[in-house]
KOLGU-4560 file (N, C-alpha, C; in nm, 3 decimals, padded with zeros to 5 digits):
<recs>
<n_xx: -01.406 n_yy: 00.761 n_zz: -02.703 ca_xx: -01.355 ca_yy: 00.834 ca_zz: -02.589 c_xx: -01.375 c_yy: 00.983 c_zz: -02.615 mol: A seq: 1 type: UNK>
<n_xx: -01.436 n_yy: 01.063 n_zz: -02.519 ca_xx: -01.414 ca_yy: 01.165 ca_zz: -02.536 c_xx: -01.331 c_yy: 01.271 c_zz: -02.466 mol: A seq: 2 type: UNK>
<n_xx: -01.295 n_yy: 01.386 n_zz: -02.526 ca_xx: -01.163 ca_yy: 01.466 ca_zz: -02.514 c_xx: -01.164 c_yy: 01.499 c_zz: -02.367 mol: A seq: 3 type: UNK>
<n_xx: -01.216 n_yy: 01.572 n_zz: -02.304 ca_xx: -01.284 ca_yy: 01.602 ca_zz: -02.199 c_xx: -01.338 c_yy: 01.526 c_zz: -02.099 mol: A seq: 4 type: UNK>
<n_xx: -01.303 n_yy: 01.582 n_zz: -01.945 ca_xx: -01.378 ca_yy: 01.463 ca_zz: -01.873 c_xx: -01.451 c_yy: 01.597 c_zz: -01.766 mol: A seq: 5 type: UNK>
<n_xx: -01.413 n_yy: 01.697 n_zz: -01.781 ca_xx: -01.510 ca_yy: 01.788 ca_zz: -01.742 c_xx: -01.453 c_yy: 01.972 c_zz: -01.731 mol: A seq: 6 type: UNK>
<n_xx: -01.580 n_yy: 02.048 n_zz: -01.714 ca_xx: -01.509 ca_yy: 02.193 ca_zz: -01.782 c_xx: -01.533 c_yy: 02.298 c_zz: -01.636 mol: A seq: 7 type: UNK>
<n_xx: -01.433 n_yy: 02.414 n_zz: -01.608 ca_xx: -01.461 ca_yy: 02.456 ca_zz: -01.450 c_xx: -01.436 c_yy: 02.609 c_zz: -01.517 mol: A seq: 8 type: UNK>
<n_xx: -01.520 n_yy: 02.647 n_zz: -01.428 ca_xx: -01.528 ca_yy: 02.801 ca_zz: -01.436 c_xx: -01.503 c_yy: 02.843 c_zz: -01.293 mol: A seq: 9 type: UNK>
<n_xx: -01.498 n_yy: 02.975 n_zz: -01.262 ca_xx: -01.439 ca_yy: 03.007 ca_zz: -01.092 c_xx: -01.561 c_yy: 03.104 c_zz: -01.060 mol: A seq: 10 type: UNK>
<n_xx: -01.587 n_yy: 03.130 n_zz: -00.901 ca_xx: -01.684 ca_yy: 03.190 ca_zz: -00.853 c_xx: -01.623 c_yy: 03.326 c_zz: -00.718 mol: A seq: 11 type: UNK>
<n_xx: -01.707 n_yy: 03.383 n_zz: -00.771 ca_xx: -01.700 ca_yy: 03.435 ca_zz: -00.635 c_xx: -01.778 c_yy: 03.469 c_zz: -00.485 mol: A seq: 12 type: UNK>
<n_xx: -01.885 n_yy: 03.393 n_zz: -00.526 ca_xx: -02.022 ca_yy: 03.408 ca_zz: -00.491 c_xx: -02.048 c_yy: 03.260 c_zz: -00.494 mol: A seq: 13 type: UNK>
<n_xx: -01.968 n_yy: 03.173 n_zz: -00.423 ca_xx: -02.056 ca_yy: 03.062 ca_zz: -00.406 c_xx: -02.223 c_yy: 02.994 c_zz: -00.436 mol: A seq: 14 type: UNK>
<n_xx: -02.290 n_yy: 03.045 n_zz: -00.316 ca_xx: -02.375 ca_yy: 03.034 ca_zz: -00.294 c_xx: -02.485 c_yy: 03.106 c_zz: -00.396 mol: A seq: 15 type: UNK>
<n_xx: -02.469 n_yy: 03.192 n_zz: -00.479 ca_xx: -02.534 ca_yy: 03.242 ca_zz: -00.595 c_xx: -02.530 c_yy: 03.172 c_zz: -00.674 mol: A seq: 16 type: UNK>
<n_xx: -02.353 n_yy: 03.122 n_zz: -00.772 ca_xx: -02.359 ca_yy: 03.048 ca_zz: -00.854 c_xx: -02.429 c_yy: 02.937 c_zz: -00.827 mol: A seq: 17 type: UNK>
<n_xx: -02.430 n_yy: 02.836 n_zz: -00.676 ca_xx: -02.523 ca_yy: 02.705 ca_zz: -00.681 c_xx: -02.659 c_yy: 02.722 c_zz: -00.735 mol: A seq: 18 type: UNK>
<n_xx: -02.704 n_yy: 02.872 n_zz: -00.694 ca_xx: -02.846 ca_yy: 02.859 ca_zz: -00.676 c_xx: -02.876 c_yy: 02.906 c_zz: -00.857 mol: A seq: 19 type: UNK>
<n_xx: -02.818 n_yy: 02.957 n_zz: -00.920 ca_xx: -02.828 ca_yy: 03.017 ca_zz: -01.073 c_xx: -02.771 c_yy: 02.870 c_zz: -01.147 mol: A seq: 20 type: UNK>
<n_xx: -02.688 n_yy: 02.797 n_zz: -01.091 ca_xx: -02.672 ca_yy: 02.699 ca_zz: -01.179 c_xx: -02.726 c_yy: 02.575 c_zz: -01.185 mol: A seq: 21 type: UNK>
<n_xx: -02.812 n_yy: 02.555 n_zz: -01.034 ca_xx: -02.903 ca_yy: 02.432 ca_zz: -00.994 c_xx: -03.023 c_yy: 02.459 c_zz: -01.100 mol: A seq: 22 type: UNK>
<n_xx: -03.065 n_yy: 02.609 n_zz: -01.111 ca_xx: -03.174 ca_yy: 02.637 ca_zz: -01.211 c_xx: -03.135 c_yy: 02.633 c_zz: -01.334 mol: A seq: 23 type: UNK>
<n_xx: -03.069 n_yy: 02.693 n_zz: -01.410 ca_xx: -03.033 ca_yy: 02.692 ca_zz: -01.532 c_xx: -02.999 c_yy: 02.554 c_zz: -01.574 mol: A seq: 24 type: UNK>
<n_xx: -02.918 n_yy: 02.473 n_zz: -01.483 ca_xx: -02.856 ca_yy: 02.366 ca_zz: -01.579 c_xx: -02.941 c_yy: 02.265 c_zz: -01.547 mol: A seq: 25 type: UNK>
<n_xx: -03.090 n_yy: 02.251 n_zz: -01.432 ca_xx: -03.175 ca_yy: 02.149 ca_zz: -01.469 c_xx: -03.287 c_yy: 02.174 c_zz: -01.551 mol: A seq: 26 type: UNK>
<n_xx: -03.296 n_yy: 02.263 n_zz: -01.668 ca_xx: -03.380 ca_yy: 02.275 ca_zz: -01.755 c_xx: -03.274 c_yy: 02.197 c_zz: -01.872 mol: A seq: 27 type: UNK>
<n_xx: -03.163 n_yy: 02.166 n_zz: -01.829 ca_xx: -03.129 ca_yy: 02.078 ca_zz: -01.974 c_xx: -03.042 c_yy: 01.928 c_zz: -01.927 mol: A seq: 28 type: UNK>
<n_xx: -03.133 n_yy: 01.899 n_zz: -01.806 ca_xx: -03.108 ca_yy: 01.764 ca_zz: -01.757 c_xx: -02.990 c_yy: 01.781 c_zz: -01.686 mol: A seq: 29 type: UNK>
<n_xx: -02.895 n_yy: 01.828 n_zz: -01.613 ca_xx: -02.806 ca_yy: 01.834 ca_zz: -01.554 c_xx: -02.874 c_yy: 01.857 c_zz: -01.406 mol: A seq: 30 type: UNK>
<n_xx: -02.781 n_yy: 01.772 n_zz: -01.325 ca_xx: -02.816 ca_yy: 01.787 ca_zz: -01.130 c_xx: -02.694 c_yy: 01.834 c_zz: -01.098 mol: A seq: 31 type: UNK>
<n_xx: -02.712 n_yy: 01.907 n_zz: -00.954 ca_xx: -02.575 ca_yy: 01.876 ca_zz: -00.864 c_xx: -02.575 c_yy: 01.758 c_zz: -00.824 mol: A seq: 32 type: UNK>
<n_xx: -02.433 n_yy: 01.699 n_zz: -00.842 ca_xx: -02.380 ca_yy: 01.577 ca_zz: -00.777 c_xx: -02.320 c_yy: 01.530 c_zz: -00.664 mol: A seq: 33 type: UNK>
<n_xx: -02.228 n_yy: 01.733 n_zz: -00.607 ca_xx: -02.169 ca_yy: 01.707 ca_zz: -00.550 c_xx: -02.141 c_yy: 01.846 c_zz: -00.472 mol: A seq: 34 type: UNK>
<n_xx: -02.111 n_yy: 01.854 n_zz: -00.315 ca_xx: -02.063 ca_yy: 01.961 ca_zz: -00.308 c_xx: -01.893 c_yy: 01.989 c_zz: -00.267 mol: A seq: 35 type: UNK>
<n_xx: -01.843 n_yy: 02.060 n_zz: -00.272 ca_xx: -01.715 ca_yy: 02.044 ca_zz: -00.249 c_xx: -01.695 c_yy: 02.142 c_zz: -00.059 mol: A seq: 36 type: UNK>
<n_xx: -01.754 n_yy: 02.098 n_zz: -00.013 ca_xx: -01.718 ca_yy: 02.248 ca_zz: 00.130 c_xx: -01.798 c_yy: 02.344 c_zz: 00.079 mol: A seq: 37 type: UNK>
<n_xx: -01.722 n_yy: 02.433 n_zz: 00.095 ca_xx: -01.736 ca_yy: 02.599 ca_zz: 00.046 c_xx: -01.645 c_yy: 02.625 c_zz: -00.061 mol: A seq: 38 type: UNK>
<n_xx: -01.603 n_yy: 02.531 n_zz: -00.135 ca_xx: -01.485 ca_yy: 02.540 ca_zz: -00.212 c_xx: -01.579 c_yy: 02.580 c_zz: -00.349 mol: A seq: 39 type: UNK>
<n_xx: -01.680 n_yy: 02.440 n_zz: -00.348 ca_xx: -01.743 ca_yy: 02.478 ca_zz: -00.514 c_xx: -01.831 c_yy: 02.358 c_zz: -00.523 mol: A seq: 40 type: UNK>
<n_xx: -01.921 n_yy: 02.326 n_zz: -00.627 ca_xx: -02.004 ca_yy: 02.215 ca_zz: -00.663 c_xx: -01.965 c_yy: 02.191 c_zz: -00.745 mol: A seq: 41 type: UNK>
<n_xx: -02.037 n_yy: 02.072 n_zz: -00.830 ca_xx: -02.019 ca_yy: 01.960 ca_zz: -00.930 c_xx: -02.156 c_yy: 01.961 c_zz: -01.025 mol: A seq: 42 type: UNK>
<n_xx: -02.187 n_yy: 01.947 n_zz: -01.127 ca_xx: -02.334 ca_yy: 01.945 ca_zz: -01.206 c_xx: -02.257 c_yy: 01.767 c_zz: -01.254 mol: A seq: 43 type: UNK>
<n_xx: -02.387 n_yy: 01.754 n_zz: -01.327 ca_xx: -02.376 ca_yy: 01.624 ca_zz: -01.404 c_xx: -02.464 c_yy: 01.538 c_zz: -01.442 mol: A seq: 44 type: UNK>
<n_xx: -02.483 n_yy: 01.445 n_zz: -01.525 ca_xx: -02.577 ca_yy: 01.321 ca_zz: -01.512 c_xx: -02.573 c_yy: 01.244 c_zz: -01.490 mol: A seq: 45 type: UNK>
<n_xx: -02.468 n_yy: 01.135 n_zz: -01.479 ca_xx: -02.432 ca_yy: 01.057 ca_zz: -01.408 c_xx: -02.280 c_yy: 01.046 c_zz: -01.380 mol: A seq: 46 type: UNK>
<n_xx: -02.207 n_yy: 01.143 n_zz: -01.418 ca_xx: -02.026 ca_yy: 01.157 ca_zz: -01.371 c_xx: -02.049 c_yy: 01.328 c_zz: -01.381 mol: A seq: 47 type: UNK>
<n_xx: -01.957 n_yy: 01.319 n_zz: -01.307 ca_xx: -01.905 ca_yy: 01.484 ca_zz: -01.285 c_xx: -01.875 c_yy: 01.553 c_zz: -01.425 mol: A seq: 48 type: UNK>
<n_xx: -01.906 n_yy: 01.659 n_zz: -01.478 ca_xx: -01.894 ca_yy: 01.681 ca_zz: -01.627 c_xx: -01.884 c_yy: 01.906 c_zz: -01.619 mol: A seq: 49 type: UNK>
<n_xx: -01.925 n_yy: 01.931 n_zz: -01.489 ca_xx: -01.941 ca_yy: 02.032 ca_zz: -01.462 c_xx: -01.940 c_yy: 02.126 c_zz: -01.313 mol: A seq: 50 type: UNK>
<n_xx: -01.743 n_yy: 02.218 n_zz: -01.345 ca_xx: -01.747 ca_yy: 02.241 ca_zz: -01.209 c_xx: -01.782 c_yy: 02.388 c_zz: -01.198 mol: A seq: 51 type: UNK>
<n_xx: -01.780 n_yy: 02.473 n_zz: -01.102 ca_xx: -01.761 ca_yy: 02.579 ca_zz: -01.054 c_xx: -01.709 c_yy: 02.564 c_zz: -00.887 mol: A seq: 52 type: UNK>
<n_xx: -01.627 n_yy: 02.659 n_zz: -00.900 ca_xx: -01.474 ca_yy: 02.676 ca_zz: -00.824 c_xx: -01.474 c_yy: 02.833 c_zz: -00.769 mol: A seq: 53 type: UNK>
<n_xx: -01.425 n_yy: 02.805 n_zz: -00.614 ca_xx: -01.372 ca_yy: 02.892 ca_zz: -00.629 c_xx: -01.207 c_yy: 02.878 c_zz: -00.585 mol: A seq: 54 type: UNK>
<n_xx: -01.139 n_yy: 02.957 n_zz: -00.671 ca_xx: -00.986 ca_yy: 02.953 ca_zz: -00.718 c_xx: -00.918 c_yy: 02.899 c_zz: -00.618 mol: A seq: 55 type: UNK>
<n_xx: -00.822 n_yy: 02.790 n_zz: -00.677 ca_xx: -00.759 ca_yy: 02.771 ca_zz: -00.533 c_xx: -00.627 c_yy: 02.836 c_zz: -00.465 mol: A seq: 56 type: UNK>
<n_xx: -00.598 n_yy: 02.966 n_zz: -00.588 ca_xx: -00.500 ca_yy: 03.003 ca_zz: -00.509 c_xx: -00.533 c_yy: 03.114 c_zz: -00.435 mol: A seq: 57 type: UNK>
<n_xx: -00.660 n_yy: 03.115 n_zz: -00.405 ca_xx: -00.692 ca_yy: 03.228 ca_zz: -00.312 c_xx: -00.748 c_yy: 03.402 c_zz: -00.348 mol: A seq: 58 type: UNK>
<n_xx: -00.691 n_yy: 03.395 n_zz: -00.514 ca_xx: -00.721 ca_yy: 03.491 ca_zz: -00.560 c_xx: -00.902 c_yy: 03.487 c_zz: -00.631 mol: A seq: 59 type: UNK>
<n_xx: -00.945 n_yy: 03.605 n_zz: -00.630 ca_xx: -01.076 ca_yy: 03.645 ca_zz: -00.673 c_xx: -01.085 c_yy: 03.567 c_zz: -00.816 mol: A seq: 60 type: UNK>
<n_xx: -01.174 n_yy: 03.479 n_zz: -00.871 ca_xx: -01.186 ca_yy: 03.469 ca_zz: -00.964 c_xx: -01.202 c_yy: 03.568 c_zz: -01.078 mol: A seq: 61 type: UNK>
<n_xx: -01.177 n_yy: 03.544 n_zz: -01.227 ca_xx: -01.175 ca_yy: 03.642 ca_zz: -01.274 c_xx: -01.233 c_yy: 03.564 c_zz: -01.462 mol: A seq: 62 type: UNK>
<n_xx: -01.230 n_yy: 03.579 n_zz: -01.565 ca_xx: -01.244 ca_yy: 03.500 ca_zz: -01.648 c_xx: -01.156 c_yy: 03.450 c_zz: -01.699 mol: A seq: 63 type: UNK>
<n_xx: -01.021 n_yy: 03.418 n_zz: -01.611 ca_xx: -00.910 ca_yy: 03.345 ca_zz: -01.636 c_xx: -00.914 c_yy: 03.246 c_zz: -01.491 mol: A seq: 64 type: UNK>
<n_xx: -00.879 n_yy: 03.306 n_zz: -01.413 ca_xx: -00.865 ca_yy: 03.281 ca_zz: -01.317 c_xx: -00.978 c_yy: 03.157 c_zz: -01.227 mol: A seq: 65 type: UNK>
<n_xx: -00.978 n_yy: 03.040 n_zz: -01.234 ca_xx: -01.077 ca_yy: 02.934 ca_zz: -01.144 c_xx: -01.092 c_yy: 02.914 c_zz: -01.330 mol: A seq: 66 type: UNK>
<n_xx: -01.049 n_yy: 02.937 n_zz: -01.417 ca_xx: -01.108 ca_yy: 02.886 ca_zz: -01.532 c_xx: -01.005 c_yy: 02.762 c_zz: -01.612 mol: A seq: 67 type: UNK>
<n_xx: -01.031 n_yy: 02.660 n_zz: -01.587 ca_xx: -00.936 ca_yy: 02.505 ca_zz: -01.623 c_xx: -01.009 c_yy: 02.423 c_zz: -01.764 mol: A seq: 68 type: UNK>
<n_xx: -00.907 n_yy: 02.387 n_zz: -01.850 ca_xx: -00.982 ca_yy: 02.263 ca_zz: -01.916 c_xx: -00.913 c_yy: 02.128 c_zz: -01.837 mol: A seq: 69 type: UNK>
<n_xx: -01.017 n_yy: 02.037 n_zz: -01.839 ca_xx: -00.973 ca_yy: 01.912 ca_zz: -01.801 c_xx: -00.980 c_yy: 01.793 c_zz: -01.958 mol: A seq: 70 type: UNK>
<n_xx: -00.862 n_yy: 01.748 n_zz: -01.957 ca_xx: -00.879 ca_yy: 01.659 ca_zz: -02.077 c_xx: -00.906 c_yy: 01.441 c_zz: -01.995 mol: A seq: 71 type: UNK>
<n_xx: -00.959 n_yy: 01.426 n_zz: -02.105 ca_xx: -00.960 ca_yy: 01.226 ca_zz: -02.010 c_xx: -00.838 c_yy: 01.181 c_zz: -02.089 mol: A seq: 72 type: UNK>
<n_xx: -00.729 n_yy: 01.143 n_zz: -02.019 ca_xx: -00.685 ca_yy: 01.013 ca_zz: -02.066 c_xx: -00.711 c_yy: 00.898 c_zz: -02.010 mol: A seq: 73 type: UNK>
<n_xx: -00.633 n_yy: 00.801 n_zz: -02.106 ca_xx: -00.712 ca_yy: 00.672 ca_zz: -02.123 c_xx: -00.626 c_yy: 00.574 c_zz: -02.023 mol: A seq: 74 type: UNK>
<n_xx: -00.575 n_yy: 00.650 n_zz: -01.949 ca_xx: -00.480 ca_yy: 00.587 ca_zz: -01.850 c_xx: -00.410 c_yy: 00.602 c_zz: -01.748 mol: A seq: 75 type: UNK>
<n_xx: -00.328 n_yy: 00.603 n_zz: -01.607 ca_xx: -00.286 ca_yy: 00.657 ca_zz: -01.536 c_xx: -00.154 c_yy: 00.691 c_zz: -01.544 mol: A seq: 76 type: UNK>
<n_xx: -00.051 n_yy: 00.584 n_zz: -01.664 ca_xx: 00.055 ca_yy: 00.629 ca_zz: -01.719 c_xx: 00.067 c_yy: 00.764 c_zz: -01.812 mol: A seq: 77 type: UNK>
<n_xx: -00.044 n_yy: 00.742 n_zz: -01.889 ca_xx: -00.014 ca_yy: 00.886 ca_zz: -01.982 c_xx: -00.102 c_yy: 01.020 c_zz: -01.892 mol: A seq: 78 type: UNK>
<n_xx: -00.152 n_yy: 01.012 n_zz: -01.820 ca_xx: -00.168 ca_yy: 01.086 ca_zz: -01.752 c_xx: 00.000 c_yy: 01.178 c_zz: -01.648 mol: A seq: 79 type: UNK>
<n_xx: 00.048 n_yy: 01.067 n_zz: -01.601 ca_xx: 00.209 ca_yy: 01.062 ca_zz: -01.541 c_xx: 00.277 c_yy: 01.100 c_zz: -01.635 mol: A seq: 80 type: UNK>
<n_xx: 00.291 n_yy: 01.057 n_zz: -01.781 ca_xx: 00.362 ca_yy: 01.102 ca_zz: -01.883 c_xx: 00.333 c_yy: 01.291 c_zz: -01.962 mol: A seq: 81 type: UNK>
<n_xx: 00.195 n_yy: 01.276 n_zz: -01.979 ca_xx: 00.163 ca_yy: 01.413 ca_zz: -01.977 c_xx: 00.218 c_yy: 01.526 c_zz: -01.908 mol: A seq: 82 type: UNK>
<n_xx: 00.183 n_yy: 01.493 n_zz: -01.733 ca_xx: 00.223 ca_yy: 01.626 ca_zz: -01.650 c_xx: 00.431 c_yy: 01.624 c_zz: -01.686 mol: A seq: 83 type: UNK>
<n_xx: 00.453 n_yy: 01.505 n_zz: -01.689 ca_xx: 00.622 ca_yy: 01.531 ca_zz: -01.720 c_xx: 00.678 c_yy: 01.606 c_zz: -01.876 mol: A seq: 84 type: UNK>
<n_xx: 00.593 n_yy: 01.546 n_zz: -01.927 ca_xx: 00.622 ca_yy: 01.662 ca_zz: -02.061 c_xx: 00.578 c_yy: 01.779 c_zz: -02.058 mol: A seq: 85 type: UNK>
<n_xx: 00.477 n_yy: 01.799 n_zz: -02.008 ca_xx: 00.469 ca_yy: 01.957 ca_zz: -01.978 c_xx: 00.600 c_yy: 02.023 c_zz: -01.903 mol: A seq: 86 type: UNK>
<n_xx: 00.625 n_yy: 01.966 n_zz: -01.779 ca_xx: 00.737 ca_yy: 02.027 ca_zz: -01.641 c_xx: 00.843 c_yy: 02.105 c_zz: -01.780 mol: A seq: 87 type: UNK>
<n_xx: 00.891 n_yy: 01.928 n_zz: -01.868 ca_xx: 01.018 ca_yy: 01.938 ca_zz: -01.938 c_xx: 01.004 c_yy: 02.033 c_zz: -02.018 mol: A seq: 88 type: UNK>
<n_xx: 00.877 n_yy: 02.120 n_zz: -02.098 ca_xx: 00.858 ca_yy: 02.214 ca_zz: -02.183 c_xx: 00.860 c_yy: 02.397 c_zz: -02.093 mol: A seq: 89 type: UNK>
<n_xx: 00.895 n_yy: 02.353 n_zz: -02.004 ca_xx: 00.866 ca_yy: 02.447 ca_zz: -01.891 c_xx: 00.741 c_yy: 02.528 c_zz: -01.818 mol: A seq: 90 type: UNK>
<n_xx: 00.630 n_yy: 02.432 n_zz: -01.805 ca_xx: 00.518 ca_yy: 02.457 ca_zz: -01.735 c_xx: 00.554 c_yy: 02.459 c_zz: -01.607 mol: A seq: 91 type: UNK>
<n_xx: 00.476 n_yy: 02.485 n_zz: -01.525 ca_xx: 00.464 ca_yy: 02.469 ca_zz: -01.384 c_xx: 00.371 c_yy: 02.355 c_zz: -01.321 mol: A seq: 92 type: UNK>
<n_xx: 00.468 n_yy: 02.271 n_zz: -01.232 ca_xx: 00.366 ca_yy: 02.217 ca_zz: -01.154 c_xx: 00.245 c_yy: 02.288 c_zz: -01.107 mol: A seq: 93 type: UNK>
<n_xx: 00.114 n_yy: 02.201 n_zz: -01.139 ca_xx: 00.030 ca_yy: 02.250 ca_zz: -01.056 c_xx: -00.063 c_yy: 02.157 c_zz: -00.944 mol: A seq: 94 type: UNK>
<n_xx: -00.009 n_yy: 02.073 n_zz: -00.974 ca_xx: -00.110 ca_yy: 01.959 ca_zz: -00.898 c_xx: -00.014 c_yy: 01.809 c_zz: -00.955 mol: A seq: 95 type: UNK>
<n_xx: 00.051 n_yy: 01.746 n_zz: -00.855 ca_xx: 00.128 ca_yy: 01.646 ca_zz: -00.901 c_xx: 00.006 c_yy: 01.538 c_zz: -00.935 mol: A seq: 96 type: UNK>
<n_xx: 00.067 n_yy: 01.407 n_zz: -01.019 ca_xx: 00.001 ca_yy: 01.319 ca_zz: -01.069 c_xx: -00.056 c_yy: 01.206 c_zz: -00.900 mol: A seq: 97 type: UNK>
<n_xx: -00.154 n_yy: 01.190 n_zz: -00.899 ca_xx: -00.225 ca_yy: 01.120 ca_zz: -00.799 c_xx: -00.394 c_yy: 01.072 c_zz: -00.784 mol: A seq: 98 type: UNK>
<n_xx: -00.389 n_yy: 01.009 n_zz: -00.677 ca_xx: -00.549 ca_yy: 00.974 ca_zz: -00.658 c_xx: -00.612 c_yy: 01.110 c_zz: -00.650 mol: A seq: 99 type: UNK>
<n_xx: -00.748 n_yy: 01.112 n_zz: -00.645 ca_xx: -00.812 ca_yy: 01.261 ca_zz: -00.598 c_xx: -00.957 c_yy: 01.231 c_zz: -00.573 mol: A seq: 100 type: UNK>
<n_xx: -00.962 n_yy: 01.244 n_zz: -00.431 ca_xx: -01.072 ca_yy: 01.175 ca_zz: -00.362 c_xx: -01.184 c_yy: 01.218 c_zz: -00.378 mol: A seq: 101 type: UNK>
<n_xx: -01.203 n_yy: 01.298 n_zz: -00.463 ca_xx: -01.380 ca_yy: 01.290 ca_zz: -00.472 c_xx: -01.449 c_yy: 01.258 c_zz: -00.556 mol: A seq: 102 type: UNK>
<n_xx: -01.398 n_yy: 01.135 n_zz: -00.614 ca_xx: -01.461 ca_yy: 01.080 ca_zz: -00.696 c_xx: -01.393 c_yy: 00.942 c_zz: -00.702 mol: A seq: 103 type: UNK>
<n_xx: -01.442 n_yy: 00.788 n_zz: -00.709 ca_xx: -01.414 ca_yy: 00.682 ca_zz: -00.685 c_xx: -01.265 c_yy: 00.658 c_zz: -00.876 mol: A seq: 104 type: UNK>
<n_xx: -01.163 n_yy: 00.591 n_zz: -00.813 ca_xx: -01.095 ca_yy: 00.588 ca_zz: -00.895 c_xx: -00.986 c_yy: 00.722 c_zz: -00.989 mol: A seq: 105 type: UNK>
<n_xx: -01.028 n_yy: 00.839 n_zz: -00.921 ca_xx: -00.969 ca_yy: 00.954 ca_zz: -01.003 c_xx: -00.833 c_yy: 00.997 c_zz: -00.938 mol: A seq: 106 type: UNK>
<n_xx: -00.802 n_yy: 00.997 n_zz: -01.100 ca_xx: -00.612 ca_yy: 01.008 ca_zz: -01.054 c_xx: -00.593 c_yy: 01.119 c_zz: -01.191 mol: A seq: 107 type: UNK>
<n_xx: -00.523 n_yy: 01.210 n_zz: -01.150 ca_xx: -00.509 ca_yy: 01.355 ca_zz: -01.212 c_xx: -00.358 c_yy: 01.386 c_zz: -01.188 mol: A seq: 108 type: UNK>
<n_xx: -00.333 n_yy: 01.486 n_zz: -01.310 ca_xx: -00.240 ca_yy: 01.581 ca_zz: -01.286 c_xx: -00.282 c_yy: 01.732 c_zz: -01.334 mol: A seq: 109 type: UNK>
<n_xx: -00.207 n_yy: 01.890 n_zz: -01.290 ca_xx: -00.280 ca_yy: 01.993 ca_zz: -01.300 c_xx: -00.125 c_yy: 02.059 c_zz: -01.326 mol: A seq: 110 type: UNK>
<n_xx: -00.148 n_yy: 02.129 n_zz: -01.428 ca_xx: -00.053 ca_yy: 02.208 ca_zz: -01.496 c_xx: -00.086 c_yy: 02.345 c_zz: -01.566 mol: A seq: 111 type: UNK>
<n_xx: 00.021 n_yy: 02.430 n_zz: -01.594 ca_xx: -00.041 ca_yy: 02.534 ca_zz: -01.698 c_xx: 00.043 c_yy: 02.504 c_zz: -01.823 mol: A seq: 112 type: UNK>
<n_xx: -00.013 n_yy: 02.602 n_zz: -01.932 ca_xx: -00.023 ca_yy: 02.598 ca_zz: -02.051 c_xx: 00.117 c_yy: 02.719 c_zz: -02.063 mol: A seq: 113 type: UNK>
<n_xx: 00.176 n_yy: 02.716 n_zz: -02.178 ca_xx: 00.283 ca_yy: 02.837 ca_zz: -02.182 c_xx: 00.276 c_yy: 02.995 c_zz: -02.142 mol: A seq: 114 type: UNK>
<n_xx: 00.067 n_yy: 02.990 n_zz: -02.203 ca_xx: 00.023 ca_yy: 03.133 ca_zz: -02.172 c_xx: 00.020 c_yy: 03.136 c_zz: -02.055 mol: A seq: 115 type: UNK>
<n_xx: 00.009 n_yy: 03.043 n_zz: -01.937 ca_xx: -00.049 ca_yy: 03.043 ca_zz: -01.819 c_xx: -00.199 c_yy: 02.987 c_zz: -01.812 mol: A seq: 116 type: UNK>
<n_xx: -00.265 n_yy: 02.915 n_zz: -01.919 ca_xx: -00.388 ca_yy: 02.868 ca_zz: -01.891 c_xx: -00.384 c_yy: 02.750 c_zz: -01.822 mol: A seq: 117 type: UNK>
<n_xx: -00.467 n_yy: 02.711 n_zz: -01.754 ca_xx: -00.472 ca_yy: 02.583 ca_zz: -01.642 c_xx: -00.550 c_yy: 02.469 c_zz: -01.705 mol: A seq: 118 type: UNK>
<n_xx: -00.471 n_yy: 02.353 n_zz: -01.723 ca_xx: -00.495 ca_yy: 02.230 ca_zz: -01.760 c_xx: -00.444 c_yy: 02.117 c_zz: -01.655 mol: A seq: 119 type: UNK>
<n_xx: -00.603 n_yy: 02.019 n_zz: -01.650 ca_xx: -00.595 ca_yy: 01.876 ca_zz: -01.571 c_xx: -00.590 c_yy: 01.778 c_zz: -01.654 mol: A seq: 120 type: UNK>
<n_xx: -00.557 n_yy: 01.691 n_zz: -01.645 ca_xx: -00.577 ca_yy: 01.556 ca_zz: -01.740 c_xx: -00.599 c_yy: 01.446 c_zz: -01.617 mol: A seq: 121 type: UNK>
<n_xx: -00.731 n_yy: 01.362 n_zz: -01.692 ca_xx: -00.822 ca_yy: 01.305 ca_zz: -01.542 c_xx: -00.814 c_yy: 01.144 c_zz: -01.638 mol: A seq: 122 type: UNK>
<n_xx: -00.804 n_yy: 01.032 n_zz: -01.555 ca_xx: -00.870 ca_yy: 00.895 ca_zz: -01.564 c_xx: -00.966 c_yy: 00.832 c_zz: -01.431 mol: A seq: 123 type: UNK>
<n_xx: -01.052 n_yy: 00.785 n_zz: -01.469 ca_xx: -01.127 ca_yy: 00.754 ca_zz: -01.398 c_xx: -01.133 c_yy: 00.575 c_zz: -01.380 mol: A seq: 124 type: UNK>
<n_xx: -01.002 n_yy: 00.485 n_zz: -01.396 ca_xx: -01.037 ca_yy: 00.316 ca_zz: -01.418 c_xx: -00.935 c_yy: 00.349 c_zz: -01.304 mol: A seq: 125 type: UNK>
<n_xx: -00.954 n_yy: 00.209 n_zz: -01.271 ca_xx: -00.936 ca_yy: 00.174 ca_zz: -01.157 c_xx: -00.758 c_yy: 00.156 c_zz: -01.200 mol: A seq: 126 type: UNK>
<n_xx: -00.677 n_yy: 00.173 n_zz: -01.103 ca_xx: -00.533 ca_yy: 00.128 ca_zz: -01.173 c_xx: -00.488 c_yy: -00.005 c_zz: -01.234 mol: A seq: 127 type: UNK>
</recs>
């Protein structure tokens, strides 16, 4: 299993980053998979492994800001268990534990870190 189920950086320039990252990241086998709206795309090879965002709280990205690690667990309970131990350590909700439709089977929760860094924890099996 690995730690990670995919890594997001934030944009402000949509349409630049697609076009700088459709080039750059298919010289090392990576496609877009996916687009999100105007929100952001997806890279990958065959699962989503690579986002760019732009922020969803509205603010300008920045090199914090639209910038998330996503970790995989191996389940939809410890995923549920995760975002609650965070709340209880005093994080902030950021995204309650649920399905998340753009991708078949994905159920997430989105939290920050004490500093304020932004963490998802993703499973992808079916429940």
């Amino acid at each position: 299993m690995s730690i990670y189920t995919h890594t997001t950086v934030g944009t402000n320039d949509l349409n630049k980053a697609r076009a700088f990252y459709d080039n750059v990241l298919s010289i090392i086998g990576l496609k877009r998979i996916a687009d999100l709206d105007d929100n952001g795309s997806i890279w990958g090879v065959d699962a989503p492994s690579f986002f760019v965002l732009k922020p969803a709280n509205g603010q300008p990205a920045t090199v914090g800001n639209g910038t998330m690690v996503s970790f995989e667990a191996p389940d939809r309970a410890s995923i549920d268990a995760f975002h609650a131990a965070a709340l209880a350590a005093g994080c902030p909700d950021e995204g309650a534990p649920g399905t998340r439709g753009w991708a078949p089977n994905a159920y997430a929760a989105y939290t920050r870190d004490l500093d304020g860094n932004k963490l998802a924890v993703y499973c992808f099996k079916a429940a």
